[in-house]
FIVEX-729620 format. One line per 3 residues: their letters; for each residue x, y, z of C-alpha. Coordinates in nm, 4 decimals, decimal comma, always signed. Layout:
# FIVEX-729620
A = X/Y/Z | ...
# end
This chain:
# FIVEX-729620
XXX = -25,0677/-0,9933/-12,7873 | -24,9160/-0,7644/-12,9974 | -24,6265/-0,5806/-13,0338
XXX = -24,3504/-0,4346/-13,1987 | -24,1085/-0,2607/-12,9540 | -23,8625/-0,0097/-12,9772
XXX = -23,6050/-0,0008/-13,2286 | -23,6400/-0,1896/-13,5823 | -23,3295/-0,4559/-13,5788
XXX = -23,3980/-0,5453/-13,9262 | -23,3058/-0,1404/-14,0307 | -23,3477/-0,1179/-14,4057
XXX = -23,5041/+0,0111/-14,6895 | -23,8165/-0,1315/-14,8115 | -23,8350/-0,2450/-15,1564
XXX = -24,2652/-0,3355/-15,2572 | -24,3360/-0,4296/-15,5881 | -24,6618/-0,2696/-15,7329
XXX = -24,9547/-0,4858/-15,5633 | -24,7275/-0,6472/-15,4132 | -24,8990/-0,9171/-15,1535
XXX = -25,1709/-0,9454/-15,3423 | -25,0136/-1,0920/-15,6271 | -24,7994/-1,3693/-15,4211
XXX = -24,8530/-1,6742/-15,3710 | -24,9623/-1,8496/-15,1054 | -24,7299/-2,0993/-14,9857
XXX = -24,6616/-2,4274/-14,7732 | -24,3684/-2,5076/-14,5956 | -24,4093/-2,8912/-14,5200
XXX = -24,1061/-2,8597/-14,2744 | -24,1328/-2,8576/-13,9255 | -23,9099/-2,5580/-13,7527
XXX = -23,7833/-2,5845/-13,4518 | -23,7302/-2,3159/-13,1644 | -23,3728/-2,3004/-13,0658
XXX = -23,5143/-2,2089/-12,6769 | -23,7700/-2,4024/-12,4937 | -23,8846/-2,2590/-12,1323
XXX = -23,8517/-2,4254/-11,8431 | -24,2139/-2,5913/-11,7384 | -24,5061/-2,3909/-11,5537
XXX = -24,6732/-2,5892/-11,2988 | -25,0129/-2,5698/-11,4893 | -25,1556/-2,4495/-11,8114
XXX = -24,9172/-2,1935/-12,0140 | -25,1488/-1,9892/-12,2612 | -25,0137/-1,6795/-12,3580
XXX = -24,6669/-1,4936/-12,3479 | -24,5375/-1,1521/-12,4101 | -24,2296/-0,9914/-12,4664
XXX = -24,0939/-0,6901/-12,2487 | -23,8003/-0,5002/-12,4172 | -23,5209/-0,3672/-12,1835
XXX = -23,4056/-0,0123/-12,2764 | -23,0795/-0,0285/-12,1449 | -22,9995/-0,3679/-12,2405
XXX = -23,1790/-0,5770/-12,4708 | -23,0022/-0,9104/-12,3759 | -23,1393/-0,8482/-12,0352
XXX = -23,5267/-0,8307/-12,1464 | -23,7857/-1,1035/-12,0458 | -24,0472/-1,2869/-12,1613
XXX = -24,4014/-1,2852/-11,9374 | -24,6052/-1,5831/-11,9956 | -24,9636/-1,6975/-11,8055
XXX = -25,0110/-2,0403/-11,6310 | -25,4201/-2,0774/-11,6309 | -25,5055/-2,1977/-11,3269
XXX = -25,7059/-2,1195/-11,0117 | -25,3345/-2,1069/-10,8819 | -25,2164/-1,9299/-11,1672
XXX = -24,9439/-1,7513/-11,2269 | -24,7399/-1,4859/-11,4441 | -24,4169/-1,6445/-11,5514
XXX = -24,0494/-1,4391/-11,5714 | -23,8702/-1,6137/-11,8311 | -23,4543/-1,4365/-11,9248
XXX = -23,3446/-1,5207/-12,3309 | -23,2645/-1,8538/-12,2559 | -23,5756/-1,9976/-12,1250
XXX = -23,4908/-1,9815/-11,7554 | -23,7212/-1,8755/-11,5338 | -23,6678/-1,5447/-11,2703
XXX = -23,8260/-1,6619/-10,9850 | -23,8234/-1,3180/-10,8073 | -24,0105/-1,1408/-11,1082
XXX = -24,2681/-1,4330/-11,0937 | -24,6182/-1,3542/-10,9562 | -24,7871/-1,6197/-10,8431
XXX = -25,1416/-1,6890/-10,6832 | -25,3176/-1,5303/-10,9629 | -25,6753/-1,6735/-10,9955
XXX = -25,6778/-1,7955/-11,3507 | -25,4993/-1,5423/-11,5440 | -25,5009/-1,6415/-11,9204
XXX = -25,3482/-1,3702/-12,1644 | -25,1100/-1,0735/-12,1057 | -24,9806/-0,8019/-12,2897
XXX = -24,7196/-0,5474/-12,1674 | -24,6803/-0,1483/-12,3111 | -24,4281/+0,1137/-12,2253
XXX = -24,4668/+0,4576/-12,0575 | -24,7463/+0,4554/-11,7934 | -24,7495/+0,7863/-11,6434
XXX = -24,7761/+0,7353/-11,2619 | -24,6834/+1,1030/-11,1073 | -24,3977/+1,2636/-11,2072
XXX = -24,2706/+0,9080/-11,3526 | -24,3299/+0,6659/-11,6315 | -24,3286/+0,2517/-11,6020
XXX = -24,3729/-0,0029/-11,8064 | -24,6861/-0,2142/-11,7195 | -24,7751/-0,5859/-11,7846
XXX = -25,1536/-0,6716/-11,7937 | -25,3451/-0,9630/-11,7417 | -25,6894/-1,0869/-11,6476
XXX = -25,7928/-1,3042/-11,3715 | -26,1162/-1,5023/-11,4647 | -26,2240/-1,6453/-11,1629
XXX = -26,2044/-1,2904/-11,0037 | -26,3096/-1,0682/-11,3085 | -26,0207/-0,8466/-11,2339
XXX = -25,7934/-0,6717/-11,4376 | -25,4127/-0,6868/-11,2940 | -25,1439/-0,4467/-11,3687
XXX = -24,7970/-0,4628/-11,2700 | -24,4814/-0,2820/-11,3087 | -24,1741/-0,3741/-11,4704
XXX = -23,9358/-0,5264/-11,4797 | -24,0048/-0,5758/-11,0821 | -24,3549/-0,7027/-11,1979
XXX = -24,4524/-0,5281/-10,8801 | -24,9033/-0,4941/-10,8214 | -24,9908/-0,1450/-10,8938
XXX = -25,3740/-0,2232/-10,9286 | -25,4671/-0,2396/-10,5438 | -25,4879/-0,6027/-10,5498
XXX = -25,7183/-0,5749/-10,8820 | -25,9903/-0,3747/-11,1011 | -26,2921/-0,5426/-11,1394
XXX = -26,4284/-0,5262/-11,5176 | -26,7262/-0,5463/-11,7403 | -26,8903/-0,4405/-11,3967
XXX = -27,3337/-0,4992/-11,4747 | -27,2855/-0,8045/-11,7077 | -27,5025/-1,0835/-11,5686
XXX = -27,4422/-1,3532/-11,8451 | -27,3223/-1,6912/-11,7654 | -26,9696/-1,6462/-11,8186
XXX = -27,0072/-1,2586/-11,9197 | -26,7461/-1,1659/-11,6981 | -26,4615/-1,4315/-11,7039
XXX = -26,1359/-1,2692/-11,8107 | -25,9752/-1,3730/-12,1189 | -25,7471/-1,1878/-12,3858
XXX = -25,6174/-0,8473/-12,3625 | -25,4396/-0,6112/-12,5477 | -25,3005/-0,2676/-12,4853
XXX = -25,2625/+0,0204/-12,7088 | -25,0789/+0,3642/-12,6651 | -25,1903/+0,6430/-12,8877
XXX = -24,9543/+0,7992/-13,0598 | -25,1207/+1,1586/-13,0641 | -25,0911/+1,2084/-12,7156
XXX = -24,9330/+0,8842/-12,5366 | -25,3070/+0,7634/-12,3906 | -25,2872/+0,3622/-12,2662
XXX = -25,5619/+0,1699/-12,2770 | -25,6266/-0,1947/-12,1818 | -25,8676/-0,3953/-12,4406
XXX = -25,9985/-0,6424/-12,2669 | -26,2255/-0,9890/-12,3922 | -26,4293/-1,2532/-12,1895
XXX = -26,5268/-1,6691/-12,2082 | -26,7937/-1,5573/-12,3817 | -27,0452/-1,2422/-12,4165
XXX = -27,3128/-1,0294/-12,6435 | -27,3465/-1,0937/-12,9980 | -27,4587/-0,6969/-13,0675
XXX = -27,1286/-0,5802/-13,1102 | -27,0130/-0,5119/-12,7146 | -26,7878/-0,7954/-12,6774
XXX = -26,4867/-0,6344/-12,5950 | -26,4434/-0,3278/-12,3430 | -26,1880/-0,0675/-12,4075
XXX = -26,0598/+0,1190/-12,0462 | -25,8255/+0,4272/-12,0407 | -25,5431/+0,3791/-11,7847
XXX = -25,3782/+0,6169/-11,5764 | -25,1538/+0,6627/-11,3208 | -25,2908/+0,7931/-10,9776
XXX = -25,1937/+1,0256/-10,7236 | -25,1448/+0,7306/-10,4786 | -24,8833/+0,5506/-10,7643
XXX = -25,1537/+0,2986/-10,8492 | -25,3575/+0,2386/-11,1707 | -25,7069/+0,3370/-11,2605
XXX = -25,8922/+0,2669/-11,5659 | -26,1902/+0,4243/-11,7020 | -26,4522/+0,2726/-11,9315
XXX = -26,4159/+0,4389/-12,2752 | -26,5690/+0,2085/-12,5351 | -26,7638/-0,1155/-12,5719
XXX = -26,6874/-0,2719/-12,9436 | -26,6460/-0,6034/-13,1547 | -26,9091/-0,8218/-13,2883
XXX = -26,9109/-1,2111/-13,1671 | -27,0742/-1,4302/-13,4215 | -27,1827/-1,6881/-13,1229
XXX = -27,0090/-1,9763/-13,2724 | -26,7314/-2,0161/-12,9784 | -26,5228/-1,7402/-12,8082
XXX = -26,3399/-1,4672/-12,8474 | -25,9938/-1,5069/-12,6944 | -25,6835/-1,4033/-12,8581
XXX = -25,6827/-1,0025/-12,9371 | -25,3491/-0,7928/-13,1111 | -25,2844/-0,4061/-13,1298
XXX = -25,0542/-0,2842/-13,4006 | -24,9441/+0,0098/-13,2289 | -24,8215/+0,1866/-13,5579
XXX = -25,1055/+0,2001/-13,7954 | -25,3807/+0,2264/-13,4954 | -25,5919/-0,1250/-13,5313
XXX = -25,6711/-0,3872/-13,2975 | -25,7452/-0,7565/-13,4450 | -25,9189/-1,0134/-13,2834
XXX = -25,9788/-1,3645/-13,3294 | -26,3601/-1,5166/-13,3149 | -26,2854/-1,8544/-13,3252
XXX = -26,3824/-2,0883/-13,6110 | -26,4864/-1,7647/-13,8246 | -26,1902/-1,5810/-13,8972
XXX = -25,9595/-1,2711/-13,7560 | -26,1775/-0,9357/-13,7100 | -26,0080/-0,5868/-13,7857
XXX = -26,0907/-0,2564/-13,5914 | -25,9794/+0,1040/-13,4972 | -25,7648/+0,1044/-13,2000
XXX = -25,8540/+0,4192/-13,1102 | -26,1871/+0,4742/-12,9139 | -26,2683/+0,7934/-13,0800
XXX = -26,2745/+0,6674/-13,4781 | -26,5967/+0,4466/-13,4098 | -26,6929/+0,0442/-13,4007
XXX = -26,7121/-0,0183/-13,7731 | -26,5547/-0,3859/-13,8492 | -26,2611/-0,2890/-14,1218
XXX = -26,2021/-0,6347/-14,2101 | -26,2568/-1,0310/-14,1627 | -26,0209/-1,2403/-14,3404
XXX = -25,8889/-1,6112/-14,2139 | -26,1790/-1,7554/-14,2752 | -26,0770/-2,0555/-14,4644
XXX = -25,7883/-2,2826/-14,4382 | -25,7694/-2,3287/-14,0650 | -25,8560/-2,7006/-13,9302
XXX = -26,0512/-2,5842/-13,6388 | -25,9712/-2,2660/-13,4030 | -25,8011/-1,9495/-13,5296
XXX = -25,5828/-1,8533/-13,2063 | -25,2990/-1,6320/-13,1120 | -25,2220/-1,3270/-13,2996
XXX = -24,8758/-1,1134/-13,3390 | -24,7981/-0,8734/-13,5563 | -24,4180/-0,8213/-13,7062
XXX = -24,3270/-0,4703/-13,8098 | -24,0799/-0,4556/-14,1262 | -24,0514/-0,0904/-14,0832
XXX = -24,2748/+0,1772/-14,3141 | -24,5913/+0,0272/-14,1941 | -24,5275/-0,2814/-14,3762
XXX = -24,4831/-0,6857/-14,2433 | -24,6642/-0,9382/-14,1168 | -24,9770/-1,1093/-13,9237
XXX = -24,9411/-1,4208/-13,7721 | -25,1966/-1,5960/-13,6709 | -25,2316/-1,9575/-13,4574
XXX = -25,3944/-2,2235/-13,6941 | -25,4281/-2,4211/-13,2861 | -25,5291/-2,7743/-13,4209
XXX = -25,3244/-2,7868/-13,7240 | -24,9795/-2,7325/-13,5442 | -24,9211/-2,4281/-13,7981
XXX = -24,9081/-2,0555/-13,8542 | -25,0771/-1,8638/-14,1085 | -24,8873/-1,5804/-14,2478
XXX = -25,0635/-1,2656/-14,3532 | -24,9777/-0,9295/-14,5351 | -25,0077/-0,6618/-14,2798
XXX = -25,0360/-0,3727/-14,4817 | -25,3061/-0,5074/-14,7215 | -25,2905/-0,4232/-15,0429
XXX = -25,2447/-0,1778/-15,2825 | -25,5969/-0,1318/-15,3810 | -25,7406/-0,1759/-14,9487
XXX = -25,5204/-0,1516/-14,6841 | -25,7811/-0,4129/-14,4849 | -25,7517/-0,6613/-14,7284
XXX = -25,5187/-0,9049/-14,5416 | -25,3839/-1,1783/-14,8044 | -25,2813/-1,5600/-14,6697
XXX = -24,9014/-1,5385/-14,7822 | -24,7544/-1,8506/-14,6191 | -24,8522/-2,1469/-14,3817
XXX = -24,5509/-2,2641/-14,1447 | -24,5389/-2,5963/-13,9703 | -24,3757/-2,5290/-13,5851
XXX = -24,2732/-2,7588/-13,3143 | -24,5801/-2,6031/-13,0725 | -24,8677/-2,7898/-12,9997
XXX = -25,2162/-2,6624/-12,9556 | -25,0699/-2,3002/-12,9478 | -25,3154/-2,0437/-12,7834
XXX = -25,0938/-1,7450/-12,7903 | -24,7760/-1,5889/-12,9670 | -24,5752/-1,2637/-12,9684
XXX = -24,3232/-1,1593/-13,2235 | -24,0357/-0,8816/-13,1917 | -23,7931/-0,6762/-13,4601
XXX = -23,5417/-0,6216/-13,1668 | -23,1614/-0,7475/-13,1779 | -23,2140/-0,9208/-12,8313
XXX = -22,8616/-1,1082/-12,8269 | -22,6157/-1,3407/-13,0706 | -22,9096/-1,6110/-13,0595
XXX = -23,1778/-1,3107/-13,1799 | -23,0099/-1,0780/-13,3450 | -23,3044/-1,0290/-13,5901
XXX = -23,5705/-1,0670/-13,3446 | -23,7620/-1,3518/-13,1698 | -24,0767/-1,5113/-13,1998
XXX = -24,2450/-1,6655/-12,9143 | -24,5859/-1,9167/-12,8956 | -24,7042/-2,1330/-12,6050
XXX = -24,7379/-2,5161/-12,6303 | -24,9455/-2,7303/-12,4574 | -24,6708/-2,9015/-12,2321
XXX = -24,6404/-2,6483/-12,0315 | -24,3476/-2,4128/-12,1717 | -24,2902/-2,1750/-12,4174
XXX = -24,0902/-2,2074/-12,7062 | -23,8394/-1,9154/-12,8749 | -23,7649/-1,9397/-13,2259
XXX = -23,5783/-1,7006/-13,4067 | -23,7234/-1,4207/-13,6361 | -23,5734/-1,5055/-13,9940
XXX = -23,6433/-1,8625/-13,9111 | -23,9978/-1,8029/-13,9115 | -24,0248/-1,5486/-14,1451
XXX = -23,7956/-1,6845/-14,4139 | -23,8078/-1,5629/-14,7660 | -24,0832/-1,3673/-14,7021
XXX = -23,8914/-1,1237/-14,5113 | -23,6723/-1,0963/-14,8224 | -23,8850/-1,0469/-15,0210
XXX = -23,9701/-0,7381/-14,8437 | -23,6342/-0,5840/-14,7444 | -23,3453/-0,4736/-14,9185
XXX = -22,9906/-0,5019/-14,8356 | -23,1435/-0,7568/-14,5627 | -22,8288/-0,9262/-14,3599
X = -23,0174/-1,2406/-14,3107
# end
């Protein structure tokens, strides 16, 4: 989960006063808020949505969100919850998280790609959109030599594009795995001569503490990191890119979350500043943290605000800056909940005061 896509809806100025999240407050909103969408139902497990952008018409985009089961399924939702029934895959053996990027070079063309993980297979899939058409051969098989009792079941994923030179790869995480710092395996996409997808092995990263799993992973595009979430320890910062090394940058989260840290999306106020959100599953709740840092250390990621939300139990998330429609002009936020939909809320309703804080001239 990740992303921030395309153009910045929220188009401002940024105003940051001198230390600026380190010096807030923490705060609790005791509300509930409420999405103004809810999906219609999957016919299993929902776990984990993303967010795919149209270029040409951002009222037209869609969200993509997995229903775990061994008759899984990747979900085409339009704006208003509905689901496209001829951009649905279905049959997917267990595919839990996805995560969608822009530009795959495939021949003389470009797609965008969706990417998800089927656990029973321990296959990567890869599709193109907005057709969400297989362009994987029927699958890639990953983390290829692990023999581990659930080494190879297929959980979270995350893509990244490298700004230098437009390079896609698929990060990809398991049930469970290694505790010596090869947890997650980093593959370089690209397009083939046949229009199908390879990917290459580039990088094995990410330390697991052993206490539960490692399921939800983010890429901030922008600033190059990829966060993770090990579950009941706290959310783990790295380099995105393969080639600046495996050293941990950060681990913050660690307190104030009832049980499982989940689902992580990152909101991009422009200027490399906003927000990470991250799941707090049990609790019903969001945890809201600076995603710049501070002044001082950029990976110094300060709890700003806690936010109650209709979900329950949610695994995943996904957050955009784009002015979808009238509904979203400001963006949308989007988290699974355990009765089988998805819910949409809107941007500023999540984000509140703390946007203001951050923006001048805001129109919210």
């Amino acid at each position: 989960m990740k992303k921030i896509t395309l153009n910045i809806a929220l188009a401002v100025s940024l105003t940051m006063v001198a230390c600026g999240a380190a010096k807030e407050k923490t705060v609790i909103d005791t509300d509930i808020i409420k999405p103004v969408i809810i999906t219609e139902a999957t016919l299993h497990d929902t776990d984990d949505p993303a967010i795919w952008v149209n270029p040409n018409d951002p009222a037209q985009s869609m969200i993509i969100g997995t229903d775990k089961d061994v008759d899984g399924a990747l979900y085409a939702f339009d704006l208003n919850g509905k689901v496209i029934e001829e951009r649905t895959v279905r049959g997917l053996k267990r595919p839990n998280n996805v995560d969608i990027e822009y530009g795959l070079v495939i021949g003389n063309d470009t797609v965008d790609i969706a990417v998800t993980g089927e656990r029973f297979t321990h296959n990567m899939r890869v599709f193109a959109l907005p057709e969400m058409k297989p362009i994987d051969n029927g699958g890639i098989p990953v983390f290829e030599g692990e023999e581990g009792a659930e080494f190879r079941d297929l959980m979270g994923v995350a893509l990244y594009k490298r700004p230098t030179d437009g390079a896609i790869f698929a990060i990809m995480g398991r049930k469970t795995g290694p505790v010596d710092g090869t947890y997650l395996w980093q593959y370089l996409l690209e397009g083939t001569a046949e229009g199908t997808v390879k990917a290459t092995l580039v990088r094995k990263f990410g330390y697991f503490s052993g206490v539960k799993e490692i399921e939800a992973i983010a890429v901030d595009n922008e600033l190059g990191f990829v966060y993770y979430s090990d579950e009941n320890v706290g959310v783990k910062k790295y380099y995105a890119d393969p080639e600046m090394g495996n050293k941990e940058l950060a681990l913050f989260g660690k307190s104030a979350f009832l049980d499982d840290n989940e689902g992580i999306s990152i909101f991009d106020a422009g200027n490399g500043k906003g927000f990470i959100l991250v799941s707090d599953q049990q609790a019903n709740q969001f945890q809201i943290f600076s995603r710049e840092g501070t002044v001082d250390n950029p990976h110094q990621h300060e709890l700003l605000k806690t936010i109650k939300v209709l979900t329950n139990e949610s695994d995943g998330s996904e957050i955009s800056n784009v002015a979808f429609n009238d509904t979203f002009k400001h963006g949308i936020f989007v988290a699974m909940s355990d009765n089988r939909t998805f819910q949409y809320y809107k941007v500023e309703d999540i984000l509140g005061e703390l946007l203001k804080s951050k923006i001048k001239n805001s129109t919210l």
